[in-house]
N, C-alpha and C positions, 0 to 999 in steps of 0.2 A: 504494500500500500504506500509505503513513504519513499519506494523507489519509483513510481509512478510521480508522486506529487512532484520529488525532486527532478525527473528528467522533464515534467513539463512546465516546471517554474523555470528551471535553467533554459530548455529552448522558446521559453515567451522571450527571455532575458536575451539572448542570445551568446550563453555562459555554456562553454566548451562543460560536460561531465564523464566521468568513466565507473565504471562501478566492480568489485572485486568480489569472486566466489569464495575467496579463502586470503588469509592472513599472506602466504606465500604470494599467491598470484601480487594481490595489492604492494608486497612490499618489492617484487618482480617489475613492475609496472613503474611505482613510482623512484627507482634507481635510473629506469631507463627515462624519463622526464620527470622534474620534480615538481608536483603539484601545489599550488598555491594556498589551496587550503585541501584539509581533511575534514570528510563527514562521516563519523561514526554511530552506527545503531548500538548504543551499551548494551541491549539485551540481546543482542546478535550472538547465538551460539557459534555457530558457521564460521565468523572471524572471529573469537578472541578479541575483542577491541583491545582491552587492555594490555594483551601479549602486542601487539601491533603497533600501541604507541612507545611500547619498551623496543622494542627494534628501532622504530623512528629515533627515538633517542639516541641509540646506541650505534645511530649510521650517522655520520659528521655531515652528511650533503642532506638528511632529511631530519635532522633533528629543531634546528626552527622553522620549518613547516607547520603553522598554524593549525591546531586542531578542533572540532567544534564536534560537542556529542548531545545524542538527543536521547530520552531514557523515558518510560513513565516516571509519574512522578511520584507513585505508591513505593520505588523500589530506593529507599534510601540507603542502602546497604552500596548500591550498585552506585548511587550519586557520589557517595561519600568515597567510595573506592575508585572510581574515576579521576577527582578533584586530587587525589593523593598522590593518581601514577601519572598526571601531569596532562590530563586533556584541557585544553586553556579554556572554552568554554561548557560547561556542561548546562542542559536543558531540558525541562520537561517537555514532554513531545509535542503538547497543546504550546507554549512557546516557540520551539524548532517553526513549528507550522506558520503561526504567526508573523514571524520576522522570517522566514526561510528567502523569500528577494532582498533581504538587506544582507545576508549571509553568503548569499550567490557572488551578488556584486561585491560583496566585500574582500572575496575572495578571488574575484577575477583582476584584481588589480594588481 
């Protein structure tokens, strides 16, 4: 559902997006061009967000690559462990949705 919303906010926008099946691919992906920002689903089993931004860290050409994650807001566990392993913004989803074109563009700069 929120990978719909975001590739038809980004082509209203006219905001280049790519989208990654696995931790691997995403971090495969962005070595080979480094993306301007990151969006991450927190409760995304499939990536690992939080293993993903420890990689980004831990790779010199992707570590200030701005990261923006979007979570329910019932799961404070997940918020709280997010804000910890360094995702710069974290958001409840009704939020994410809300500003998602000022996130776009913010990002395409």
């Amino acid at each position: 559902m929120f990978t719909s919303k975001i590739k038809t906010a980004a082509a209203q926008l006219g905001v280049p997006v790519a989208f990654a099946r696995s931790s691997a691919a995403a971090m495969t992906e962005m070595r080979k061009t480094a993306p301007t920002l990151v969006i991450l689903d927190l409760d995304s089993a499939r990536i690992a967000p939080l293993d993903l931004v420890a990689a980004m860290q831990a790779d010199p050409a992707l570590a200030a690559v701005p990261t923006v994650g979007f979570v329910s807001h019932v799961h404070t566990d997940v918020i709280g462990a997010a804000r910890k392993a360094g995702v710069g913004d974290v958001l409840a989803r009704s939020a994410f949705t809300q500003q998602l074109a000022d996130i776009l563009t913010r990002g395409s700069r």
